[in-house]
Predicted model as a PDB file, atoms N, CA, C, CB and O in Angstrom, pLDDT in the B-factor column:
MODEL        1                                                                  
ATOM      1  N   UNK A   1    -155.958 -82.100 114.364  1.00 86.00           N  
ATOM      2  CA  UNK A   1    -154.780 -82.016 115.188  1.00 86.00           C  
ATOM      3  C   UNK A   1    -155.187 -81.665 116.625  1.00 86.00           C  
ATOM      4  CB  UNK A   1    -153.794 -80.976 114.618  1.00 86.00           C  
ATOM      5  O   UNK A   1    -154.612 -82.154 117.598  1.00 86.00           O  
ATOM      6  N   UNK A   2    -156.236 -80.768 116.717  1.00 86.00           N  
ATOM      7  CA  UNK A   2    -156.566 -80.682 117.945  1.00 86.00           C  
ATOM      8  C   UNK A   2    -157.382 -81.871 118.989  1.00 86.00           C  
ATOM      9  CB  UNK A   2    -157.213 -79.607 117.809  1.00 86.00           C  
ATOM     10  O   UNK A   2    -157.433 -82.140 120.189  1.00 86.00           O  
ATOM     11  N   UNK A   3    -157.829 -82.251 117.996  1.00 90.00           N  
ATOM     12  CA  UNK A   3    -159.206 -83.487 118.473  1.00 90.00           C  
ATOM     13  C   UNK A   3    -157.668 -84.512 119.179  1.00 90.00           C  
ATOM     14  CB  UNK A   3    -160.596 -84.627 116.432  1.00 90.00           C  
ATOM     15  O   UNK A   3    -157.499 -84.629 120.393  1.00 90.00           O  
ATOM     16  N   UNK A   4    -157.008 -84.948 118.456  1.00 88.00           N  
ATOM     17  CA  UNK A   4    -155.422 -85.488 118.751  1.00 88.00           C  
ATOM     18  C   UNK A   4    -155.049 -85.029 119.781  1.00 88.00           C  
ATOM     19  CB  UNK A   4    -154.319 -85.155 117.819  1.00 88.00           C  
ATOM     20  O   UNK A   4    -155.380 -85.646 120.794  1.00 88.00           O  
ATOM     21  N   UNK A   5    -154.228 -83.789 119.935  1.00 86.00           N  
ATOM     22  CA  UNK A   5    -153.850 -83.102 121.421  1.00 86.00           C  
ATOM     23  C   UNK A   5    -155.011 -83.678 122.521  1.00 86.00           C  
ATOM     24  CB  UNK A   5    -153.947 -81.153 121.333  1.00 86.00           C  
ATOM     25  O   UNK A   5    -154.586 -84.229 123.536  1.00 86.00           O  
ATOM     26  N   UNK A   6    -156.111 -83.581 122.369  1.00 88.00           N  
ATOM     27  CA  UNK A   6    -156.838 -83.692 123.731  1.00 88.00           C  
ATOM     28  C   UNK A   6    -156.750 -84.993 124.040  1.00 88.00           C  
ATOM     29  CB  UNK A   6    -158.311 -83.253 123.781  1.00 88.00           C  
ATOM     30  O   UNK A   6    -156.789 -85.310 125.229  1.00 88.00           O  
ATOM     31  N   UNK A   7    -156.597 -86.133 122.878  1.00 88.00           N  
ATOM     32  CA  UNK A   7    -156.723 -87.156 123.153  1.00 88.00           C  
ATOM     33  C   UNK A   7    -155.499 -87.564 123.728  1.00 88.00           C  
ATOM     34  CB  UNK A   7    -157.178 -87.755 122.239  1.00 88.00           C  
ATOM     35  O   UNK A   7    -155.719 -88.297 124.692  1.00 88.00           O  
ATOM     36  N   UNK A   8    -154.532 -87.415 123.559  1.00 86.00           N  
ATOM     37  CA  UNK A   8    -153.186 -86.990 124.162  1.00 86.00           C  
ATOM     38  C   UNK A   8    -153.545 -86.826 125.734  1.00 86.00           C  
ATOM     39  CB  UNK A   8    -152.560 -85.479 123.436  1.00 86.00           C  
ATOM     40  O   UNK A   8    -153.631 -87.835 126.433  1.00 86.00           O  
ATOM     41  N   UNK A   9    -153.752 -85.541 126.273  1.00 85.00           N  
ATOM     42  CA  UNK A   9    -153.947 -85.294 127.217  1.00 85.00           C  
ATOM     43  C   UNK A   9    -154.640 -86.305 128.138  1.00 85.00           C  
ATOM     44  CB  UNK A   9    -154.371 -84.331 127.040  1.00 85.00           C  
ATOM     45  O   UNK A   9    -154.214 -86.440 129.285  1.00 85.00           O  
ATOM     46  N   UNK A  10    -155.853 -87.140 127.633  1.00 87.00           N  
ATOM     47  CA  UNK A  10    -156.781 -88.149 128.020  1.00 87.00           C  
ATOM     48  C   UNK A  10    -156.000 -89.249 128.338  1.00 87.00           C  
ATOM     49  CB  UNK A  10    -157.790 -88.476 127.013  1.00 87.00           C  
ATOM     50  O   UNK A  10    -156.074 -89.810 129.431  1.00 87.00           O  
ATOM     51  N   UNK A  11    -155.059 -89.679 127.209  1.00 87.00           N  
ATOM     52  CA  UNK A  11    -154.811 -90.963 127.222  1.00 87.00           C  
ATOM     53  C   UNK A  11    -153.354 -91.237 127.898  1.00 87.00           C  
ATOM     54  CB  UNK A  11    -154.954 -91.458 125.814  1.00 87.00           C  
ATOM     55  O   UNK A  11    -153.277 -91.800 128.990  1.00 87.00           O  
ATOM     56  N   UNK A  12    -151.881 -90.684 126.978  1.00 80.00           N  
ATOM     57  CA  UNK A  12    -150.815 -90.495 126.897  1.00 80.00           C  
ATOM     58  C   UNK A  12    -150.296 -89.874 127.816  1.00 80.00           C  
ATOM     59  CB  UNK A  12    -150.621 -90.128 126.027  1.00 80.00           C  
ATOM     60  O   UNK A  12    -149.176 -90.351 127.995  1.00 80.00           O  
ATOM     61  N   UNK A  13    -150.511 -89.006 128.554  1.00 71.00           N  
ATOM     62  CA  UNK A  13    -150.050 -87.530 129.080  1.00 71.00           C  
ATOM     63  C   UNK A  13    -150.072 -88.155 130.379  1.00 71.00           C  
ATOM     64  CB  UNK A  13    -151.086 -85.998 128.826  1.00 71.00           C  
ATOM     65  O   UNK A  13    -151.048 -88.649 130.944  1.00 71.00           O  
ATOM     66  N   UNK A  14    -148.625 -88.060 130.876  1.00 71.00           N  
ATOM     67  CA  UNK A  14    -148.723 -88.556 132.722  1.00 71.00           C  
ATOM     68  C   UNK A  14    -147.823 -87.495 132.975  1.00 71.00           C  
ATOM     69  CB  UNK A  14    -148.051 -90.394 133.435  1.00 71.00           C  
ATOM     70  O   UNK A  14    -147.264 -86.904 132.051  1.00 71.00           O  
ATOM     71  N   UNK A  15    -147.646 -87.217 134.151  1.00 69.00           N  
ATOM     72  CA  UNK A  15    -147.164 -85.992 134.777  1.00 69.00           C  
ATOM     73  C   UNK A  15    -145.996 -86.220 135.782  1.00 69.00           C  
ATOM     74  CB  UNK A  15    -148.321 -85.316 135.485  1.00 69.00           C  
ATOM     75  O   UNK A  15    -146.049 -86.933 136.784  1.00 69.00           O  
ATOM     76  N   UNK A  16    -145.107 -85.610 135.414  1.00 71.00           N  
ATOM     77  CA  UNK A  16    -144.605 -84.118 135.069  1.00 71.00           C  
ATOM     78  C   UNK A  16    -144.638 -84.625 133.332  1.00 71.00           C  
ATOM     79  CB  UNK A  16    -142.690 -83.511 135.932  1.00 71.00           C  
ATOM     80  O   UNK A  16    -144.632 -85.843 133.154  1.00 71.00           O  
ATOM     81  N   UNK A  17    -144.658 -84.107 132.615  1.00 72.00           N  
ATOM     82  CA  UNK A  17    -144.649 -83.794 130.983  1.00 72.00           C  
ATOM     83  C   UNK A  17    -143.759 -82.802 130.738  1.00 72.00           C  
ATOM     84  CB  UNK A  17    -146.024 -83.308 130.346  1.00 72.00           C  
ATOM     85  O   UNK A  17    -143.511 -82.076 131.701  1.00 72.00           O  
ATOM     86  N   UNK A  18    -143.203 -82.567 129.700  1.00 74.00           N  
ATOM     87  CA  UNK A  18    -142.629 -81.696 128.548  1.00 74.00           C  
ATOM     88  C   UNK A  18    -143.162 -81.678 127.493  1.00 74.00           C  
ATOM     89  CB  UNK A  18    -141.491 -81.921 128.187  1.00 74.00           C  
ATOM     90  O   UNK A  18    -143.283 -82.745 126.892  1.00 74.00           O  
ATOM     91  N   UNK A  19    -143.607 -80.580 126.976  1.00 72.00           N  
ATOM     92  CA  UNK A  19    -144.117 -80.085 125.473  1.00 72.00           C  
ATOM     93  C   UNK A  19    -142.776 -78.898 125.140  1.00 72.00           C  
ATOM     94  CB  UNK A  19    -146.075 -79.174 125.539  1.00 72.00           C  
ATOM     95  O   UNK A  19    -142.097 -78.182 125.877  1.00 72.00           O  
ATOM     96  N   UNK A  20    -142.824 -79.146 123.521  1.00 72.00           N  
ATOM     97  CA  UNK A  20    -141.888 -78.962 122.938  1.00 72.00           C  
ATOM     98  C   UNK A  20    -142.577 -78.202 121.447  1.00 72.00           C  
ATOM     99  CB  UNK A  20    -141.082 -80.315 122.926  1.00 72.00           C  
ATOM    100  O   UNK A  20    -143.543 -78.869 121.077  1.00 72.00           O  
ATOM    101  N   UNK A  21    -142.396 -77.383 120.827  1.00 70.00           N  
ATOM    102  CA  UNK A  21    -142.613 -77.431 119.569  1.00 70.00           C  
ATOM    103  C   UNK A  21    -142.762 -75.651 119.180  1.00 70.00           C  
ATOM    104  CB  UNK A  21    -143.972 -78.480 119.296  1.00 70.00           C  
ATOM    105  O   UNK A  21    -143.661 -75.220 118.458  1.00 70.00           O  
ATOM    106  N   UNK A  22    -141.986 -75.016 119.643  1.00 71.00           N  
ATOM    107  CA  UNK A  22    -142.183 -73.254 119.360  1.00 71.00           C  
ATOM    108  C   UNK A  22    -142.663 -72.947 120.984  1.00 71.00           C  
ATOM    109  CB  UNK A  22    -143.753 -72.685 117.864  1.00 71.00           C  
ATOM    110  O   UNK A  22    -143.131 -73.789 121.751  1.00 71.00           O  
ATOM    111  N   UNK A  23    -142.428 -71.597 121.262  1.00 72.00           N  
ATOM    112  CA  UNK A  23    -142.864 -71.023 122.359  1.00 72.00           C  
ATOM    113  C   UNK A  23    -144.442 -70.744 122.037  1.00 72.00           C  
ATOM    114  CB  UNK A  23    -141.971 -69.758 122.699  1.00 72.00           C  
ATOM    115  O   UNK A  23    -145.011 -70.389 123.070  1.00 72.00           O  
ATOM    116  N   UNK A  24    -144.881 -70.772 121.470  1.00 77.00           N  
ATOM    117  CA  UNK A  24    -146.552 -70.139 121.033  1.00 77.00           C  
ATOM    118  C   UNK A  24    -147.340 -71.472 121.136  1.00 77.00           C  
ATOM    119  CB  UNK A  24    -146.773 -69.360 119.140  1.00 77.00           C  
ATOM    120  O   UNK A  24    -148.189 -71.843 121.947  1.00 77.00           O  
ATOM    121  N   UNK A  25    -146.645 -72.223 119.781  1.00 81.00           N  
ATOM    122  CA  UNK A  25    -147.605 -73.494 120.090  1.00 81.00           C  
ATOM    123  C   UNK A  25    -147.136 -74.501 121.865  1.00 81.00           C  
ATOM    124  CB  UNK A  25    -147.270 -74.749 118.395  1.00 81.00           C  
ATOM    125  O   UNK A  25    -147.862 -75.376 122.336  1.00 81.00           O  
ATOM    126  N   UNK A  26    -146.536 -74.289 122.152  1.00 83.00           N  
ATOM    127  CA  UNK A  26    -146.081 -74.961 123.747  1.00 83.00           C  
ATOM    128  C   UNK A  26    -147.082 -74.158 124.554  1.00 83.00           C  
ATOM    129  CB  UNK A  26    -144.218 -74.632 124.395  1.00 83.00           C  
ATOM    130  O   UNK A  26    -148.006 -74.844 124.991  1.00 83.00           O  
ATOM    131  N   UNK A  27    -147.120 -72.852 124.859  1.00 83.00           N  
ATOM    132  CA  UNK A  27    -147.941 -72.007 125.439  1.00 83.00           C  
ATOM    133  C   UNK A  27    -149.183 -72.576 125.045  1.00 83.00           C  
ATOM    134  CB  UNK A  27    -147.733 -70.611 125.099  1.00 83.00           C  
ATOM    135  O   UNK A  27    -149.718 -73.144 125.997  1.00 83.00           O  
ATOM    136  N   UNK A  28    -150.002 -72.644 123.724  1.00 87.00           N  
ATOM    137  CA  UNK A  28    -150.922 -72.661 123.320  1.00 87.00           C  
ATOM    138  C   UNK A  28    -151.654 -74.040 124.274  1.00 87.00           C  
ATOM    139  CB  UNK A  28    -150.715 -72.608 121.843  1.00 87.00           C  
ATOM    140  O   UNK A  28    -152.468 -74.086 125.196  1.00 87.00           O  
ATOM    141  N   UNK A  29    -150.952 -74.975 123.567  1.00 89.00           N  
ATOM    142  CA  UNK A  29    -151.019 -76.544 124.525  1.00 89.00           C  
ATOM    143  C   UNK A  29    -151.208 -76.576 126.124  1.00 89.00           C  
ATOM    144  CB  UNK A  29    -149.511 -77.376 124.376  1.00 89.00           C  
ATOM    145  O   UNK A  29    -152.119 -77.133 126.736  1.00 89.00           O  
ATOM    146  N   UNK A  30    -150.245 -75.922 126.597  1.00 89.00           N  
ATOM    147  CA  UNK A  30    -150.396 -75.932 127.854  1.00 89.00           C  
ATOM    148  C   UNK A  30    -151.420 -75.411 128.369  1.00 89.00           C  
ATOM    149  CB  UNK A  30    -149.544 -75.516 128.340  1.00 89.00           C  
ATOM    150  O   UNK A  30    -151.967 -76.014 129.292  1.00 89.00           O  
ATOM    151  N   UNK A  31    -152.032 -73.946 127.832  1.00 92.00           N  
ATOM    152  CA  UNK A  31    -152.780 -73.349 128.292  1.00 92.00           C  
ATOM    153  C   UNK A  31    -154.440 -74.433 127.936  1.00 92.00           C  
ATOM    154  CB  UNK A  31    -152.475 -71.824 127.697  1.00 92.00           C  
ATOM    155  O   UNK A  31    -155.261 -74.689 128.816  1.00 92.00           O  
ATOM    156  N   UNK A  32    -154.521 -74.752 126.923  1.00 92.00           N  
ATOM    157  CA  UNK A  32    -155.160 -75.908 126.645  1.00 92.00           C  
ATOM    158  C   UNK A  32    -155.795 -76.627 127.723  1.00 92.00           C  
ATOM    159  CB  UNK A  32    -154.336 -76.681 126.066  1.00 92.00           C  
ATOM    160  O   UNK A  32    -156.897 -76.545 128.266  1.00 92.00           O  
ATOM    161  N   UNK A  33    -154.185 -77.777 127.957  1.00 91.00           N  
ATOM    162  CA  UNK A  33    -154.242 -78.816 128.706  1.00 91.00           C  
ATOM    163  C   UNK A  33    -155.073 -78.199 130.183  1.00 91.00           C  
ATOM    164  CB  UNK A  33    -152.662 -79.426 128.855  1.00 91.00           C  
ATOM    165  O   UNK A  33    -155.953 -78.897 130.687  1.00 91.00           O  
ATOM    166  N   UNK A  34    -154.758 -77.061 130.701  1.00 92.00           N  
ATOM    167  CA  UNK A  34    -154.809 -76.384 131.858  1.00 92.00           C  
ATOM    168  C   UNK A  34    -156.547 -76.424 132.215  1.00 92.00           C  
ATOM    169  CB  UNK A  34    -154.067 -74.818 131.636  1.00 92.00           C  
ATOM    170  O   UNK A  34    -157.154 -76.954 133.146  1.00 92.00           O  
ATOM    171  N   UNK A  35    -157.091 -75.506 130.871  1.00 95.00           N  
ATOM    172  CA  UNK A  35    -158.561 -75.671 131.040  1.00 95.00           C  
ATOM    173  C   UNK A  35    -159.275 -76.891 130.652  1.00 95.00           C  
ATOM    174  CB  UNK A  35    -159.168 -74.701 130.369  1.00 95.00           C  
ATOM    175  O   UNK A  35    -160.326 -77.265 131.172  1.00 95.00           O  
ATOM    176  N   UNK A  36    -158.642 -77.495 129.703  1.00 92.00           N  
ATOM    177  CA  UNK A  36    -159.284 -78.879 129.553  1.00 92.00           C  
ATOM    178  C   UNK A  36    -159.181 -79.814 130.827  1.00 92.00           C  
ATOM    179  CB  UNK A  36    -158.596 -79.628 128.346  1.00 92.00           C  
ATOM    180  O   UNK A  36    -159.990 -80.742 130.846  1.00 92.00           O  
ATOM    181  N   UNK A  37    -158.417 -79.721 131.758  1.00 90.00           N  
ATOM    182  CA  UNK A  37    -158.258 -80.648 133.143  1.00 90.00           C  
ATOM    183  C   UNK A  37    -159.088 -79.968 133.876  1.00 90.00           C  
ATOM    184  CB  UNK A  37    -156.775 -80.804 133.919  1.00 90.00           C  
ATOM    185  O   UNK A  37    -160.189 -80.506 133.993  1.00 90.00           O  
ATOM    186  N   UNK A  38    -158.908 -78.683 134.569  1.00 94.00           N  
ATOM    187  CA  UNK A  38    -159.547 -77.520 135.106  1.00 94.00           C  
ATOM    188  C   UNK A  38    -160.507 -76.766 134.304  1.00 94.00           C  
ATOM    189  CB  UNK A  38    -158.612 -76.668 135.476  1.00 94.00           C  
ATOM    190  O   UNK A  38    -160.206 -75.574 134.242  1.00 94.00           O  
ATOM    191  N   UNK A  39    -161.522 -77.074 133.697  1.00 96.00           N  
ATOM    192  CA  UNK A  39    -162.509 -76.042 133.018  1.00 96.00           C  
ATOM    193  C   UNK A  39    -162.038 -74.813 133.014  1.00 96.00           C  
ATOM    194  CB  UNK A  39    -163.809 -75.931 133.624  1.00 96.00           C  
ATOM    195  O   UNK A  39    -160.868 -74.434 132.955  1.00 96.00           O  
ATOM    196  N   UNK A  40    -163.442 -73.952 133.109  1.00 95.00           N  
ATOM    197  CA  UNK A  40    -162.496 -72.742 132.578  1.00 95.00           C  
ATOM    198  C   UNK A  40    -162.674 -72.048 133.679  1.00 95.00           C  
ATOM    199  CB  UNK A  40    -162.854 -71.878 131.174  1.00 95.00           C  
ATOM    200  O   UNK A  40    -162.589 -70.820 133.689  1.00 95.00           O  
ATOM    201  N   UNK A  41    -162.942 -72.769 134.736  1.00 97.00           N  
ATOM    202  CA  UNK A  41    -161.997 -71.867 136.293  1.00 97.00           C  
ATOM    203  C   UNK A  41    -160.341 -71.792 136.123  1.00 97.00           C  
ATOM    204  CB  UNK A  41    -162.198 -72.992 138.097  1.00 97.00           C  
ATOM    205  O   UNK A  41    -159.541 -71.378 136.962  1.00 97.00           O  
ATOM    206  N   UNK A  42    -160.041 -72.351 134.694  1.00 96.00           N  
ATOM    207  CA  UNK A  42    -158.718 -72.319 134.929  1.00 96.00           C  
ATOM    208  C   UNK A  42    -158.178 -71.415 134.213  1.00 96.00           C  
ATOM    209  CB  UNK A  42    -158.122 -73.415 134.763  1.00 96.00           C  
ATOM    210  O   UNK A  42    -156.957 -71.309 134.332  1.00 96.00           O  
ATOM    211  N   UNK A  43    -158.828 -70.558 133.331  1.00 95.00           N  
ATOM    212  CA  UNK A  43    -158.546 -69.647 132.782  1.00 95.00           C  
ATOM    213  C   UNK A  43    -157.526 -68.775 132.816  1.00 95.00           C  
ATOM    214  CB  UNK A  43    -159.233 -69.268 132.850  1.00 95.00           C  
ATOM    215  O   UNK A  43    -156.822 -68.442 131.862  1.00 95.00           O  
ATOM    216  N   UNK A  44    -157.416 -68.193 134.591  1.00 95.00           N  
ATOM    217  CA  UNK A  44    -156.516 -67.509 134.597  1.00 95.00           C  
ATOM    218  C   UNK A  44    -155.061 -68.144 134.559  1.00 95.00           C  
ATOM    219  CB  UNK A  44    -156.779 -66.802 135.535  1.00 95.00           C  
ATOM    220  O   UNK A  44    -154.068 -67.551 134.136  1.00 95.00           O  
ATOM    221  N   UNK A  45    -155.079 -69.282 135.001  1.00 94.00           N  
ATOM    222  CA  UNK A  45    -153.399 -70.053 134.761  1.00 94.00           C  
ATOM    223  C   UNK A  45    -153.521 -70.132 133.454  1.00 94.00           C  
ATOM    224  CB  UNK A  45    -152.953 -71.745 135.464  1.00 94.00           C  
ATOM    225  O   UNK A  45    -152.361 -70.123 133.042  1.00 94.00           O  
ATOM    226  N   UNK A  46    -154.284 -70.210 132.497  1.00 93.00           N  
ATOM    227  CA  UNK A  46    -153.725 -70.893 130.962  1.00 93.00           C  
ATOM    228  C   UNK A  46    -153.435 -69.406 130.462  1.00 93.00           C  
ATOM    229  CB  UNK A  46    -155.093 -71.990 129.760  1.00 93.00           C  
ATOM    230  O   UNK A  46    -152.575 -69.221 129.600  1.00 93.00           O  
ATOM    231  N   UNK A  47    -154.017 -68.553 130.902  1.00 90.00           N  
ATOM    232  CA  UNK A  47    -153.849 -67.297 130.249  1.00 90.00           C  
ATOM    233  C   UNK A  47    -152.196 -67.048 130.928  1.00 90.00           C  
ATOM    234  CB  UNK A  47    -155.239 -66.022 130.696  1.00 90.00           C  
ATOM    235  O   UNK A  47    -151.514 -66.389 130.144  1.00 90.00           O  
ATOM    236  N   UNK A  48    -151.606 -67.363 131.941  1.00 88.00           N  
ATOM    237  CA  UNK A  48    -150.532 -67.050 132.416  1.00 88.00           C  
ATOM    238  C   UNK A  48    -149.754 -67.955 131.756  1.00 88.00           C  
ATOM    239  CB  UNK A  48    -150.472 -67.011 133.750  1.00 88.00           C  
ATOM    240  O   UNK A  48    -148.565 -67.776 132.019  1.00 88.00           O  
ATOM    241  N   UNK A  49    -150.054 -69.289 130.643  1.00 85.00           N  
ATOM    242  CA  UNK A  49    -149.003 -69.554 130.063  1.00 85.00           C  
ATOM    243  C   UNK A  49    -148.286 -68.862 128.740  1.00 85.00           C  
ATOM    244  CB  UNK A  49    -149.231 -70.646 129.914  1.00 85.00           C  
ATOM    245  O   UNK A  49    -147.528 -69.373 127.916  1.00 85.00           O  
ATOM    246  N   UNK A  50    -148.727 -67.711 128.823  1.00 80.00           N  
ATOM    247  CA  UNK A  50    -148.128 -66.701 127.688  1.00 80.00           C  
ATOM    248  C   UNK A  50    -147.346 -65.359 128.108  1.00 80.00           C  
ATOM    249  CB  UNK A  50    -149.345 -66.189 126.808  1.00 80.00           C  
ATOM    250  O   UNK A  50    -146.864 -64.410 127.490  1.00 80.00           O  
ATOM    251  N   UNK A  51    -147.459 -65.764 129.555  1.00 76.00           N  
ATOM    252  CA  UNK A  51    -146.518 -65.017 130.677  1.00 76.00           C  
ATOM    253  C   UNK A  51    -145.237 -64.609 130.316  1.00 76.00           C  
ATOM    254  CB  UNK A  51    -146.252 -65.850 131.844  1.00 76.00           C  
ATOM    255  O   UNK A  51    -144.598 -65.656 130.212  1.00 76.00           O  
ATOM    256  N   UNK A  52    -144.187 -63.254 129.958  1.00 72.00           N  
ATOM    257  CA  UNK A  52    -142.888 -63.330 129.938  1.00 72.00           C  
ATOM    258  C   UNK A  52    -142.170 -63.789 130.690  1.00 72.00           C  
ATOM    259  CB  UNK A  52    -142.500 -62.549 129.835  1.00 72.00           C  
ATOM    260  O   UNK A  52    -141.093 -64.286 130.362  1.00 72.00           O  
ATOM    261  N   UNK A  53    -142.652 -63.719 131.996  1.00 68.00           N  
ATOM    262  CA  UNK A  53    -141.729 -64.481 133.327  1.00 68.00           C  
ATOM    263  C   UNK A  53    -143.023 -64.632 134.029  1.00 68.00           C  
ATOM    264  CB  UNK A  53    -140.312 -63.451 134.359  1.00 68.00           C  
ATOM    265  O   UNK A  53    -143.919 -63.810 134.218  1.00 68.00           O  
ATOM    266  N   UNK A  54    -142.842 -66.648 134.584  1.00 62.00           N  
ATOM    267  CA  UNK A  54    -141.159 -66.770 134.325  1.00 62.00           C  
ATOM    268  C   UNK A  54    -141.150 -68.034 133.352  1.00 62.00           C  
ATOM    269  CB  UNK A  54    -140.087 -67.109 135.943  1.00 62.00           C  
ATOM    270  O   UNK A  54    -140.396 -69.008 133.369  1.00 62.00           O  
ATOM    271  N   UNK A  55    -142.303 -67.705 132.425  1.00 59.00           N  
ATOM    272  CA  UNK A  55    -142.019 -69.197 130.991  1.00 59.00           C  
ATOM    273  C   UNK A  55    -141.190 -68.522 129.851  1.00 59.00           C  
ATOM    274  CB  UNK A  55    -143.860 -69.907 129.960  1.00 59.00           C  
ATOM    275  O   UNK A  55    -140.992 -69.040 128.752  1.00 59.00           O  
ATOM    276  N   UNK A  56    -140.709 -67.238 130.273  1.00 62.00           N  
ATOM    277  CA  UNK A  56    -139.922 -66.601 128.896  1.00 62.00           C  
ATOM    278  C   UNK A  56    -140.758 -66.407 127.787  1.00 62.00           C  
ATOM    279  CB  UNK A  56    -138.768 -67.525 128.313  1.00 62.00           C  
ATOM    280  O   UNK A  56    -140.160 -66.796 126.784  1.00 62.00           O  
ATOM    281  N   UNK A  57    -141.925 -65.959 127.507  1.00 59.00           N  
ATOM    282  CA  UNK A  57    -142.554 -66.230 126.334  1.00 59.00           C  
ATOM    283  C   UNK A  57    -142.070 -64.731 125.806  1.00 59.00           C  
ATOM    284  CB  UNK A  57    -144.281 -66.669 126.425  1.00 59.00           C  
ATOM    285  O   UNK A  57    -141.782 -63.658 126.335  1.00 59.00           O  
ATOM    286  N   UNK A  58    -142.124 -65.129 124.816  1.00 64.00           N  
ATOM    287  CA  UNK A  58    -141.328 -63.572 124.080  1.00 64.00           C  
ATOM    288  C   UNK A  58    -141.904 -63.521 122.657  1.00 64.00           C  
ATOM    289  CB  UNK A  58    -139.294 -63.622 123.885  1.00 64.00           C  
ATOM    290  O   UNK A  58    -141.235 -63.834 121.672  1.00 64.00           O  
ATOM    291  N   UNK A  59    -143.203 -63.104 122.600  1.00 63.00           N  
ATOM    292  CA  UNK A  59    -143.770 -63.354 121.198  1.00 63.00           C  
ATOM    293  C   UNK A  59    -143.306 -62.287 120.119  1.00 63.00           C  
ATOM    294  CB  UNK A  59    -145.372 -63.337 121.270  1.00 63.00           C  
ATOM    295  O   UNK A  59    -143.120 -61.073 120.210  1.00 63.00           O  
ATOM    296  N   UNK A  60    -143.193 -63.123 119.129  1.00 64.00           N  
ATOM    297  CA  UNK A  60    -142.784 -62.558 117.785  1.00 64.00           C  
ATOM    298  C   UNK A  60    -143.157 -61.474 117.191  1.00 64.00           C  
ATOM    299  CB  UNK A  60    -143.003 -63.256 116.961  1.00 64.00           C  
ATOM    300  O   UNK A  60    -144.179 -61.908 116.661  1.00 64.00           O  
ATOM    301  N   UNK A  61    -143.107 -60.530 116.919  1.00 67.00           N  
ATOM    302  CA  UNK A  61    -144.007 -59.218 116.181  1.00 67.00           C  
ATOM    303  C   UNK A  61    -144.173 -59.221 114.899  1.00 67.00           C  
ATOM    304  CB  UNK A  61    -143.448 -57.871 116.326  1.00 67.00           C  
ATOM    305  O   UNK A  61    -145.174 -58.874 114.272  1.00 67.00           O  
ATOM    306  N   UNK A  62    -142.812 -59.765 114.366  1.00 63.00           N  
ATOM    307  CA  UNK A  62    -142.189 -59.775 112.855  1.00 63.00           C  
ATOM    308  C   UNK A  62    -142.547 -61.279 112.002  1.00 63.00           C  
ATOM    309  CB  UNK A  62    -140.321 -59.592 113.006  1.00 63.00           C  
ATOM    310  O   UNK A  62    -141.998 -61.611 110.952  1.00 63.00           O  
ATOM    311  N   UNK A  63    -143.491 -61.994 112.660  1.00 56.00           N  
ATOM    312  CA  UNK A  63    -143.586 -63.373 112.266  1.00 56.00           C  
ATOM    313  C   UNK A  63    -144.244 -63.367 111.041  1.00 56.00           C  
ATOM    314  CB  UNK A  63    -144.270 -64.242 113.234  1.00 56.00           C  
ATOM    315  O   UNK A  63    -144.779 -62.300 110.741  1.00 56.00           O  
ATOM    316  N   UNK A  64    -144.347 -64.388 110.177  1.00 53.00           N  
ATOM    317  CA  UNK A  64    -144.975 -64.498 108.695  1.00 53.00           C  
ATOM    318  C   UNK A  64    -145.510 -65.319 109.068  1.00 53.00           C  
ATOM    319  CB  UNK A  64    -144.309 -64.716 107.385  1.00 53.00           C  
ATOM    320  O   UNK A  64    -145.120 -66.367 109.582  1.00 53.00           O  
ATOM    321  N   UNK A  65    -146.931 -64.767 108.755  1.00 47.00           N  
ATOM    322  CA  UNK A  65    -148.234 -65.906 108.900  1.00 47.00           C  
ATOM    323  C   UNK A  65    -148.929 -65.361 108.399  1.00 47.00           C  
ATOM    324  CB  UNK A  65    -148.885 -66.408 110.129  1.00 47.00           C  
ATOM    325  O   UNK A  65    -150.068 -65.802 108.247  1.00 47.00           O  
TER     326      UNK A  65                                                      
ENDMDL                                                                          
END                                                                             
């Protein structure tokens, strides 16, 4: 699934985009996409996609996994 996402990003993915699919996995992706375009000088933006403001991320405490 991941090998997929990147290929995504490579192939599919034109910009502006929307990802969709839970606040965690959307975060997750984005932050992804961020260093996979930008190496990992990009670190600090992908790490800011788990930001409460202003992407609202509001992670779960109580989740079952």
């Amino acid at each position: 699934m991941l090998v997929r996402l990147i290929e995504t990003f490579d192939t599919r993915l034109g910009l502006p985009a929307e990802m969709s699919g839970g606040q965690d996995r959307t975060s997750y992706a984005a932050a992804l996409y961020l260093i996979h375009r930008g190496g990992w000088q990009a670190m600090g933006a992908a790490q800011a996609q788990f930001a409460r403001f202003p992407y609202l991320h509001f992670p779960k405490t109580n989740s079952a996994g």
